[in-house]
Biopython code that builds the backbone (N, CA, C, O; Angstrom):
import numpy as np
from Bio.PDB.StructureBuilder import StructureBuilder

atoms = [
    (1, "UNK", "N", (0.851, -1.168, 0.000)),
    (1, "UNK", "CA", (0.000, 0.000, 0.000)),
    (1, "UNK", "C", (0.896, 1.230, 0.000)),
    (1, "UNK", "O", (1.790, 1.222, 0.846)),
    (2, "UNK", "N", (0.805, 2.335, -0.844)),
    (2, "UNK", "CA", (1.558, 3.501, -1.018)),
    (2, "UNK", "C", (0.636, 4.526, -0.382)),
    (2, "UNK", "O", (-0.521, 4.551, -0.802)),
    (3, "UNK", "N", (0.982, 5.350, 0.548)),
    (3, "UNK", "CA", (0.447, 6.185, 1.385)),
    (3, "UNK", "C", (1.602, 7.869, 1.261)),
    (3, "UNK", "O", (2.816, 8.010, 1.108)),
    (4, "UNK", "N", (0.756, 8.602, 1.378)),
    (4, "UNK", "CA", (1.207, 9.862, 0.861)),
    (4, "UNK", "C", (1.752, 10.280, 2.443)),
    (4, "UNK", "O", (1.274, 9.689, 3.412)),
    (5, "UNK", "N", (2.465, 11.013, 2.562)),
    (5, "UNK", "CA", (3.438, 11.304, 3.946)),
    (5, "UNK", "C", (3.358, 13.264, 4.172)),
    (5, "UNK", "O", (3.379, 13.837, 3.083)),
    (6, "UNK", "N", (3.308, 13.852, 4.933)),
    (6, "UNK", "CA", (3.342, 14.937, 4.821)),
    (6, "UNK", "C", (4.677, 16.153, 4.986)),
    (6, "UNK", "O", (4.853, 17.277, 5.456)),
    (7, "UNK", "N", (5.576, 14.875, 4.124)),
    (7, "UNK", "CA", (6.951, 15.921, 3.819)),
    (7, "UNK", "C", (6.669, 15.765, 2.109)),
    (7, "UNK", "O", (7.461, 16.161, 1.254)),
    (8, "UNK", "N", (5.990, 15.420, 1.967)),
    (8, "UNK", "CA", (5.422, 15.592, 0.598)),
    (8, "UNK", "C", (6.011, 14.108, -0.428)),
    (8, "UNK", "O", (5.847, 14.019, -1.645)),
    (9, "UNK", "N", (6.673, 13.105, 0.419)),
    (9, "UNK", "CA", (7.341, 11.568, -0.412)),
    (9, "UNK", "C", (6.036, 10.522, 0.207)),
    (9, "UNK", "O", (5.571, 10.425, 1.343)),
    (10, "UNK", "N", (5.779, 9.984, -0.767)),
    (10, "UNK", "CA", (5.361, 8.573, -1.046)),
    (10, "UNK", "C", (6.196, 7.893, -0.008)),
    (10, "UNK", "O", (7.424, 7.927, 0.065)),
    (11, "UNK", "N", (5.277, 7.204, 0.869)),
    (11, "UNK", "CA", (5.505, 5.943, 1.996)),
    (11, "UNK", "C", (5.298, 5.015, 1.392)),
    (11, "UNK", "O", (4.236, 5.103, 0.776)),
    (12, "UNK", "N", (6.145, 3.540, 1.165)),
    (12, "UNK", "CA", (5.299, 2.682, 0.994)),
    (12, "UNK", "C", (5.588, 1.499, 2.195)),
    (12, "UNK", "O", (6.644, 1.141, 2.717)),
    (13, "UNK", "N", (4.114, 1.032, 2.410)),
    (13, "UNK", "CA", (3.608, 0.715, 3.706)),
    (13, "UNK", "C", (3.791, -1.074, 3.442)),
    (13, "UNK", "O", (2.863, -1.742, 2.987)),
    (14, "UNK", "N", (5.095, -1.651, 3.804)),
    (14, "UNK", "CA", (4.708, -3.026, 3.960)),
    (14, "UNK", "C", (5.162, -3.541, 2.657)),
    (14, "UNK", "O", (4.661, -4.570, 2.203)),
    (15, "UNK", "N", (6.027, -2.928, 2.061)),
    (15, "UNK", "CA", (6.443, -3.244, 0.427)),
    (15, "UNK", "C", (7.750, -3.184, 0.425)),
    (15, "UNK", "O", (8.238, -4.159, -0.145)),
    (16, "UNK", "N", (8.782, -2.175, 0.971)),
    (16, "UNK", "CA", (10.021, -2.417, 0.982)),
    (16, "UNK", "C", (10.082, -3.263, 0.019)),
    (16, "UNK", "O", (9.637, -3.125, -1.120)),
    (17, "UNK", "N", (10.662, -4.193, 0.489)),
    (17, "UNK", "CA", (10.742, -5.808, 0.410)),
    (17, "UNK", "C", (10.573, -6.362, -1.519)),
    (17, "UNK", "O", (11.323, -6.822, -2.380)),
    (18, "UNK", "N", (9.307, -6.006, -1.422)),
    (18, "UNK", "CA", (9.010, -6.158, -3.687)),
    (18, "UNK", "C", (9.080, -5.071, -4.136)),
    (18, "UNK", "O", (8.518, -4.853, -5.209)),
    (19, "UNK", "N", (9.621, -4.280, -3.627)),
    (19, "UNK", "CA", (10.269, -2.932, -4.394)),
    (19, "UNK", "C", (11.800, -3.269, -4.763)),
    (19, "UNK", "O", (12.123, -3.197, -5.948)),
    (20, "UNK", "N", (12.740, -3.628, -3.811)),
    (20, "UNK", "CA", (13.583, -4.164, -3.474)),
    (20, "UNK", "C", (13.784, -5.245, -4.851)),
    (20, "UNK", "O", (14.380, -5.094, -5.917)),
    (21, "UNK", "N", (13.006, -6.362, -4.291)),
    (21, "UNK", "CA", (12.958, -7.362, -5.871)),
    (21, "UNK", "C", (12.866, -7.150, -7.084)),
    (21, "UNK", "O", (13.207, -7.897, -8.001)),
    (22, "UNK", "N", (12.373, -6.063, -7.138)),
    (22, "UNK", "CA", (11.669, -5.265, -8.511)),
    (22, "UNK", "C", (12.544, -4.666, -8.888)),
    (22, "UNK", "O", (12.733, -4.549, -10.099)),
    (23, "UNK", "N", (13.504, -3.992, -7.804)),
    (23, "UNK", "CA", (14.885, -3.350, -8.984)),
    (23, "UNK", "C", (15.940, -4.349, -9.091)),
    (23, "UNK", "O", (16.715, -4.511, -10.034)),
    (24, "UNK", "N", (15.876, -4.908, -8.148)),
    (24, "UNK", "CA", (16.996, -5.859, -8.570)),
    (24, "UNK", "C", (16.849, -7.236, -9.277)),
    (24, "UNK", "O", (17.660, -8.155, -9.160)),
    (25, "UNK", "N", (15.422, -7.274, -10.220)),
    (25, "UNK", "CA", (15.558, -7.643, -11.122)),
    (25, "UNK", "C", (15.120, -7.416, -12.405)),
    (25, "UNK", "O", (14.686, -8.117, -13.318)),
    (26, "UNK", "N", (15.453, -5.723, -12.155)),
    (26, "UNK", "CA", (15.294, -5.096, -13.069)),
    (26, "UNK", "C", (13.510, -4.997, -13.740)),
    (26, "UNK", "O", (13.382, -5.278, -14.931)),
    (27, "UNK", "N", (12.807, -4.781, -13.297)),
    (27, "UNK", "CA", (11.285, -4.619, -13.788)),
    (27, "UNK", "C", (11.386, -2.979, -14.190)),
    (27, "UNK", "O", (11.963, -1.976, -13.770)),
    (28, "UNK", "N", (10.545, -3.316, -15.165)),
    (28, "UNK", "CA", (10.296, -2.010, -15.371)),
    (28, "UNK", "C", (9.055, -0.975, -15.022)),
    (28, "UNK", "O", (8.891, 0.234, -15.181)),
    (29, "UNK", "N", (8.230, -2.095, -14.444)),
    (29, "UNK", "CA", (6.833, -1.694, -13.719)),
    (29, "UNK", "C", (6.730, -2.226, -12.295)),
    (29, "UNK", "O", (7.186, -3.347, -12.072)),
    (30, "UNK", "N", (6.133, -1.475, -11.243)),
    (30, "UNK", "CA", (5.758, -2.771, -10.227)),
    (30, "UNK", "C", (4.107, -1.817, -9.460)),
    (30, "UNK", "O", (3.860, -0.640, -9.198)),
    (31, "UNK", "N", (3.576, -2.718, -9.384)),
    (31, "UNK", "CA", (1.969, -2.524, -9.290)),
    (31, "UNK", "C", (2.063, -2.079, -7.695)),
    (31, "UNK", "O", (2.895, -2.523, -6.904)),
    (32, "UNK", "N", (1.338, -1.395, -7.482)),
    (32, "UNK", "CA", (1.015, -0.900, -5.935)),
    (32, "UNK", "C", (-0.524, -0.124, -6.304)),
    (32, "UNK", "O", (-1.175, 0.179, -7.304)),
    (33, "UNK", "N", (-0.632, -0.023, -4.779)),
    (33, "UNK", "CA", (-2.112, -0.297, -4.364)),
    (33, "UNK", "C", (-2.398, 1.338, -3.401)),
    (33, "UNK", "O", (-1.790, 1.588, -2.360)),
    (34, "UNK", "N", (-3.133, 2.008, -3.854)),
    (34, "UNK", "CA", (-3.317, 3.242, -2.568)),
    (34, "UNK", "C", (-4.868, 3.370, -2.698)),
    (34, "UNK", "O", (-5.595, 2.634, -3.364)),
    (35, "UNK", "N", (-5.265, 4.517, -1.886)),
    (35, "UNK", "CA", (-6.272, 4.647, -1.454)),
    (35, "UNK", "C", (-7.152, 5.972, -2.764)),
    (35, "UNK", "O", (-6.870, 7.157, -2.936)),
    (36, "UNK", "N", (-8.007, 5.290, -3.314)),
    (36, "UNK", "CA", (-8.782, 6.155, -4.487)),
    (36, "UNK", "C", (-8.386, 7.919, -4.669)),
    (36, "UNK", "O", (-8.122, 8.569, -5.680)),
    (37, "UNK", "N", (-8.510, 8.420, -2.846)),
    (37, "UNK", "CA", (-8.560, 9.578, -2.690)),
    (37, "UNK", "C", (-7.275, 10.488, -2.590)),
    (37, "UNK", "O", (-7.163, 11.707, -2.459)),
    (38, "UNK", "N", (-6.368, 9.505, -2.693)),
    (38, "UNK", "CA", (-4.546, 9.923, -2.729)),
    (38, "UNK", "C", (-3.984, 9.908, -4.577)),
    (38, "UNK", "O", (-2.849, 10.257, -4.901)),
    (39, "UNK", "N", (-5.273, 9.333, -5.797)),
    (39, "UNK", "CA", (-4.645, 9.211, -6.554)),
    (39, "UNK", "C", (-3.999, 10.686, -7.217)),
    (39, "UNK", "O", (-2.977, 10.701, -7.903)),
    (40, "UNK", "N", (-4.848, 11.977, -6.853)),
    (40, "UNK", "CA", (-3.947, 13.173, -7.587)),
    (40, "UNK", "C", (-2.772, 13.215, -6.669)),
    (40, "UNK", "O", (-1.755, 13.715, -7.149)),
    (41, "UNK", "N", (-2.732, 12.889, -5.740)),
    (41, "UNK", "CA", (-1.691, 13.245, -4.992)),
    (41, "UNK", "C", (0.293, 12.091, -5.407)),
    (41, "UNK", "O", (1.456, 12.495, -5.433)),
    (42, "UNK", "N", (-0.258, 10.821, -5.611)),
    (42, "UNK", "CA", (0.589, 9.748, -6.207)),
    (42, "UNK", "C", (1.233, 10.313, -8.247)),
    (42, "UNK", "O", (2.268, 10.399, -8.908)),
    (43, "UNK", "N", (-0.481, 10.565, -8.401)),
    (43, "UNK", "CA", (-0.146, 10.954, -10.115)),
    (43, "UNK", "C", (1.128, 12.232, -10.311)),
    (43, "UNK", "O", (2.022, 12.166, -11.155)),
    (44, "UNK", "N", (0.910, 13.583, -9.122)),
    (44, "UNK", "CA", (1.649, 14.285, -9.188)),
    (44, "UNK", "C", (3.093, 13.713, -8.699)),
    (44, "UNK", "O", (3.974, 14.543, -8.922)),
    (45, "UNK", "N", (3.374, 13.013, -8.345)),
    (45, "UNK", "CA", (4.859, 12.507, -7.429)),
    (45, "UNK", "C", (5.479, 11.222, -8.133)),
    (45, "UNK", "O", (6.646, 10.859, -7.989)),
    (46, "UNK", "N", (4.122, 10.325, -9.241)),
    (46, "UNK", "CA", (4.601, 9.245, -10.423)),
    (46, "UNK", "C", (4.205, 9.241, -11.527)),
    (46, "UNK", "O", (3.494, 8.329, -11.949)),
    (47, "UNK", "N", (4.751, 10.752, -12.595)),
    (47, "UNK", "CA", (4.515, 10.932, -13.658)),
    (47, "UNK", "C", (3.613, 10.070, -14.544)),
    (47, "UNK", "O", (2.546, 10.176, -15.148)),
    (48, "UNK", "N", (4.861, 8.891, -14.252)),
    (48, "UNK", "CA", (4.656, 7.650, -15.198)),
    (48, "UNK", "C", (3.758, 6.483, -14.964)),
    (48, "UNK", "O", (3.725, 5.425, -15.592)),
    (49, "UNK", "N", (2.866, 6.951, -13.712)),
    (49, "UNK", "CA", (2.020, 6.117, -13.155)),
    (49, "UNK", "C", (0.635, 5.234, -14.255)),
    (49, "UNK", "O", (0.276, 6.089, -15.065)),
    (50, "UNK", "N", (0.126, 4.391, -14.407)),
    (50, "UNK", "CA", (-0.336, 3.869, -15.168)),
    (50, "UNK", "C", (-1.732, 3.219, -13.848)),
    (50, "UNK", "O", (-1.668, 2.502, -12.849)),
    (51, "UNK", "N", (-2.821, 3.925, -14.536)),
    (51, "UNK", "CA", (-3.988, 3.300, -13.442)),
    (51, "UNK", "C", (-4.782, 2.178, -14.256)),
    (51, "UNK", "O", (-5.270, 2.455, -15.352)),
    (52, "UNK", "N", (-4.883, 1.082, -13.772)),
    (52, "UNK", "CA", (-5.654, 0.160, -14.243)),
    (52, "UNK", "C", (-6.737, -0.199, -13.787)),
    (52, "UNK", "O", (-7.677, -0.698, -14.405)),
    (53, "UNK", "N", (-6.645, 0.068, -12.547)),
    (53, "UNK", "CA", (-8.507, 0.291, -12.243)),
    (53, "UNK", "C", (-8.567, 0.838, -10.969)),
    (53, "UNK", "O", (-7.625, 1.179, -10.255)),
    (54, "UNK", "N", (-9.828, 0.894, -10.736)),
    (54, "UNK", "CA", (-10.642, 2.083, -9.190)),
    (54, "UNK", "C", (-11.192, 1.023, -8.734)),
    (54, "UNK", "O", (-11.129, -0.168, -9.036)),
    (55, "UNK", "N", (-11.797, 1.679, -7.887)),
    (55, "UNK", "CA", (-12.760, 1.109, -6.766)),
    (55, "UNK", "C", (-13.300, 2.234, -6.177)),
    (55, "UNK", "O", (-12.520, 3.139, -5.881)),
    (56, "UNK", "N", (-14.952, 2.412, -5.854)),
    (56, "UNK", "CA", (-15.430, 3.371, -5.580)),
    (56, "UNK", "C", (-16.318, 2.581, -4.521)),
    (56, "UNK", "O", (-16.950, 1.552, -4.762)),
    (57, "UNK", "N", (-16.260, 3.137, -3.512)),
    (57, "UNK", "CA", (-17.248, 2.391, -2.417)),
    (57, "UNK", "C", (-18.716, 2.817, -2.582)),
    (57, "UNK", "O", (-19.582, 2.350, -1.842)),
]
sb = StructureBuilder()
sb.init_structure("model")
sb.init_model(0)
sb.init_chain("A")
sb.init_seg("    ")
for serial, (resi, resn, name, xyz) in enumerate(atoms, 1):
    if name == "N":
        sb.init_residue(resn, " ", resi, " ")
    sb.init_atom(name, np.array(xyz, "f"), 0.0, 1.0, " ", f" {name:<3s}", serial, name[0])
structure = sb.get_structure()
């Protein structure tokens, strides 16, 4: 889960770990998960962000 922090960087919560895997084996994408209402806030901080789907309660 990627959670927005208020020094203005992306937390990610419990991922370390397949972030970690993900560069070191070289991916060029890695999927994470935040909360609907953080997405302008993620889009501004991951240009290159790619949304594949919502969820609206």
């Amino acid at each position: 889960m990627v959670q927005p922090h208020t020094t203005g960087e992306i937390i990610i919560v419990g991922g370390n770990h397949r972030l970690a895997v993900a560069r070191a084996k070289g991916a060029a994408a890695v999927p994470i998960l935040f909360e609907p209402q953080h997405l302008p806030f993620v889009q501004a901080r991951l240009p290159s962000l790619v949304v594949l789907a919502t969820h609206s309660a």
